[in-house]
Structure formats: C-alpha cells, structure tokens
C-alpha positions in Angstrom: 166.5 41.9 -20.4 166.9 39.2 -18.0 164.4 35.8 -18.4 161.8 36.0 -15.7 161.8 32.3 -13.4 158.8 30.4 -14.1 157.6 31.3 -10.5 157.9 35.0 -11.7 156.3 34.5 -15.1 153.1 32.3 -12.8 153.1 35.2 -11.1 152.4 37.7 -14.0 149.9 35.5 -15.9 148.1 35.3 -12.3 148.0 38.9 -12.1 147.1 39.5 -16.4 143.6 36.7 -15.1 142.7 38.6 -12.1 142.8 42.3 -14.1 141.1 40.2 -17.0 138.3 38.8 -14.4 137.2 42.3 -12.7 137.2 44.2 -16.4 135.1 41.1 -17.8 132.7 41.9 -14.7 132.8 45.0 -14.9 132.4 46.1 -18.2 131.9 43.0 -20.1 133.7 40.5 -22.2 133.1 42.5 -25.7 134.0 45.8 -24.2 137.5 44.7 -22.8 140.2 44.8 -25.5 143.8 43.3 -25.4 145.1 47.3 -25.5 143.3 47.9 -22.2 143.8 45.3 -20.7 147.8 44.9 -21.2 147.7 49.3 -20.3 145.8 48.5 -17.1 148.5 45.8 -16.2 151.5 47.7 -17.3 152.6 45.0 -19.7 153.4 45.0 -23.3 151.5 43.2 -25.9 154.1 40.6 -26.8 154.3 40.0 -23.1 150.4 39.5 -23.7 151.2 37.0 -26.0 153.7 35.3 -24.4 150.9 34.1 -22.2 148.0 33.6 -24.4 147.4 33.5 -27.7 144.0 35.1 -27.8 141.3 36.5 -25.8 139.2 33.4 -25.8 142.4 31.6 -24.4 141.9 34.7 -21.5 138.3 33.7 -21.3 139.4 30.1 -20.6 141.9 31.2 -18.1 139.6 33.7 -16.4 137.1 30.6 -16.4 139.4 28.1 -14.5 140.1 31.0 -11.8 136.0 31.6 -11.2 135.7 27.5 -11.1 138.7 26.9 -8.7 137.2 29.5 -6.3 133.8 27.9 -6.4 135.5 25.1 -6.0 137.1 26.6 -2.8 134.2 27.9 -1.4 132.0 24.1 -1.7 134.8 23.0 -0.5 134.6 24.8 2.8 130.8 24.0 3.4 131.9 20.1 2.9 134.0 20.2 5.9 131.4 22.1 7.9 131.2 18.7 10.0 129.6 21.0 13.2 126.5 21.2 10.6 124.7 18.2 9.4 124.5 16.5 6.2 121.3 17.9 4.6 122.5 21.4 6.3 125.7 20.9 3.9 124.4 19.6 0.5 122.1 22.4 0.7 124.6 25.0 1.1 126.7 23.6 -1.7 124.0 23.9 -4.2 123.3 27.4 -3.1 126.7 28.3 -2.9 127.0 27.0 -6.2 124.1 28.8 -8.1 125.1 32.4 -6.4 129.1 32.2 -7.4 127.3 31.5 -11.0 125.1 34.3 -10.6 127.5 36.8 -9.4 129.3 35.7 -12.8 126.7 35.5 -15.0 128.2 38.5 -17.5 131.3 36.0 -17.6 129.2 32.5 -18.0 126.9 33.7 -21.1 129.9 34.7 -23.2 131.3 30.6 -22.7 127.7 29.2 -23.0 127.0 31.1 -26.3 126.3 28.8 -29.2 129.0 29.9 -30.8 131.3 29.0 -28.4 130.9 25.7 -28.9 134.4 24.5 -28.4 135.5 27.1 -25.2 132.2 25.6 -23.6 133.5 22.0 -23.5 136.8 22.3 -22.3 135.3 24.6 -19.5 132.2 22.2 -18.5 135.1 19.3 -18.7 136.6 21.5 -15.7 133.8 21.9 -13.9 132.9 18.3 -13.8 136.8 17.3 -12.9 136.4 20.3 -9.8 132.5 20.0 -8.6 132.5 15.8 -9.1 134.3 14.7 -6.1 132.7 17.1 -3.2 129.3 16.3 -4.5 129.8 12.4 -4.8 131.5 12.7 -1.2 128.0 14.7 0.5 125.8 12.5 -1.7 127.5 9.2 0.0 127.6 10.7 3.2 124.0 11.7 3.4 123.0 8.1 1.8 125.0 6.0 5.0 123.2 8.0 7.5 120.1 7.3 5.9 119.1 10.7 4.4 118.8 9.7 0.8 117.4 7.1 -1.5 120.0 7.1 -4.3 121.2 4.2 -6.6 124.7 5.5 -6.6 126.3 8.7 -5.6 129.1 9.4 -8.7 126.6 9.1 -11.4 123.9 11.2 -9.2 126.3 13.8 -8.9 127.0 13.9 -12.4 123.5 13.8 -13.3 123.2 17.2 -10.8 125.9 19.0 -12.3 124.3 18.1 -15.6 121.1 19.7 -14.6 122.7 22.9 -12.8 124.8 22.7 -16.4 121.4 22.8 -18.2 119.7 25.3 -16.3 123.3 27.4 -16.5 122.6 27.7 -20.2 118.9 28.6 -20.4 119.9 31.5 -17.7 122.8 32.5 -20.1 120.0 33.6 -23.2 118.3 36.6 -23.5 115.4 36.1 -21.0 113.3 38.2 -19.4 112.7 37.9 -15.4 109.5 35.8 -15.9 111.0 33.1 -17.9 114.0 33.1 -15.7 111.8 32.5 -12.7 110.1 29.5 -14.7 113.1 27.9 -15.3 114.7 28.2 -11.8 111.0 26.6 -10.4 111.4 24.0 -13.1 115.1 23.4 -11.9 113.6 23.2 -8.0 111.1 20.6 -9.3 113.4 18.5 -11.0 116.4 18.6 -8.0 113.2 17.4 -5.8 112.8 14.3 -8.0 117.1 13.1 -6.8 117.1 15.3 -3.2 114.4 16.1 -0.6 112.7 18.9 -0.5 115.2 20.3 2.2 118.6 19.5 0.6 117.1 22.4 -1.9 117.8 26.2 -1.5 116.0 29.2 -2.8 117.7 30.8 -6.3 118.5 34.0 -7.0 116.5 35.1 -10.3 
C-alpha cells in the first residue's frame, strides 16, 4: 500500500477532527467510541492510531479546531474598522461567550477536575490564540481615549482569566438559576476593567 504524502495524511487527520467534533456535539464525548468513529470515517483503527494515541489526544485535537475557529471569527470583528472601538470589543466578548456556549457539551469534558492535565495544555492555547486580538482592541480603545487601563497585555490576560473562570463554573452541574448568578457576577466583575457598554448580554 503506497505511503500517503504528509499533505494527504493532514488531510485525513483533518477530516478524523471534524467527524470527531460533530459526534462529540452531537451525542457527547462519553458516547462516541473509537469503533464509531473510525466506521463513520471509513478508516481502520491502526489508521486511527496512526494519528492519535487516544481519545483524549482527539479531545485535544478537536479542542484546537473549536479555539482556531473562535479565533477566526474574533478575528473578523477586530478588523471591523467601519464600526467603532467599543462597538468591536463588545462583539468579541460576545462572540467569544456564544462559540463557548454552542460548545459547551465539548468544554465540560476538558474542564472536568479530572482532566487536570488536557485542561492546561488547552487553556495554554487559548491564551497563545485570544492574547493578541484582545491586547490589540484593548490599546486601541485606550489611544482614543475610551478606557482607563494600566496596561493592555496583562488586562487581557486578566479577561481571559475571568471568561476562563466563569468557563469552568458553567462547565459543573448547575441548574439555570445558579448559571444566571454567575453570568451577572461575571457582568459585574468585566464592569470593574470595561464600561458598562464594552459588555454584552450572555446566553444562560
């Protein structure tokens, strides 16, 4: 059987992490085995294998695909430069919440205490990915005079820190009243770094 070119084999694994990420939705992380998964792709197990050497690895991979497309979409609001500055930070937190939201069957299973390990190298992504566009709107609101803020890296760290934290509390096994508490704490606390119009309402 002829070696597939790395291009190829990119190609495969691609198409293994969308499958993965639709199943995971759909029917949960627990739910989807290796067996379906590899029949649904029409792959064989070692070929499985050859691309990750367990589900969690999937998980991981799955992760960075539902990160780089958040990433994508902030991305897209920041260079909304017909809208103003307040218009765009405001639509990159929201933006943000609602791609976790949509995901949130995905999200509990790599915030889940015993996923102690998975949850670090993924939150070490998100920082590396979400970092930059929110330092960049953070400076650009403080120049024209929009924000008070002692410096834009660290208070975008400190946000994604805080959507981080929230992130996790969402992730347990809580009822729609506690989840409303702790998205009108998260509002309160955002106020305290943004104004009151650089925050959007969250999906509970």
């Amino acid at each position: 059987m002829p070696r597939l070119s790395k291009a190829a084999a990119q190609e495969r694994e691609k198409r293994i992490v969308e499958r993965a990420e639709k199943l995971f939705i759909q029917d949960g992380y627990d739910n989807t085995t290796v067996d379906r998964l590899v029949s649904e792709v029409k792959i064989s197990k070692g070929t499985y294998y050859y691309h990750f050497d367990s589900k969690e690895d999937l998980l991981i991979a799955v992760s960075d695909k539902l990160i780089s497309d958040t990433s994508d979409k902030l991305l897209a609001v920041y260079v909304r430069k017909d809208q103003d500055i307040i218009w765009r930070i405001r639509n990159v937190l929201k933006t943000y919440h609602d791609d976790f939201f949509r995901n949130r069957d995905i999200w509990k299973h790599v915030y889940h205490w015993r996923n102690v390990a998975l949850y670090s190298r993924v939150a070490h992504i998100c920082m590396k990915r979400f970092t930059p566009i929110l330092e960049d709107l953070l400076a650009e609101a403080m120049a024209a005079g929009k924000l008070e803020l002692p410096h834009p890296r660290e208070a975008a760290e400190s946000l994604l820190v805080l959507f981080d934290s929230t992130s996790k509390q969402l992730c347990a096994r809580t009822d729609h009243a506690r989840r409303v508490r702790i998205l009108q704490t998260f509002r309160y606390l955002l106020k305290r770094i943004l104004r009151e119009e650089c925050i959007p309402e969250f999906e509970a």
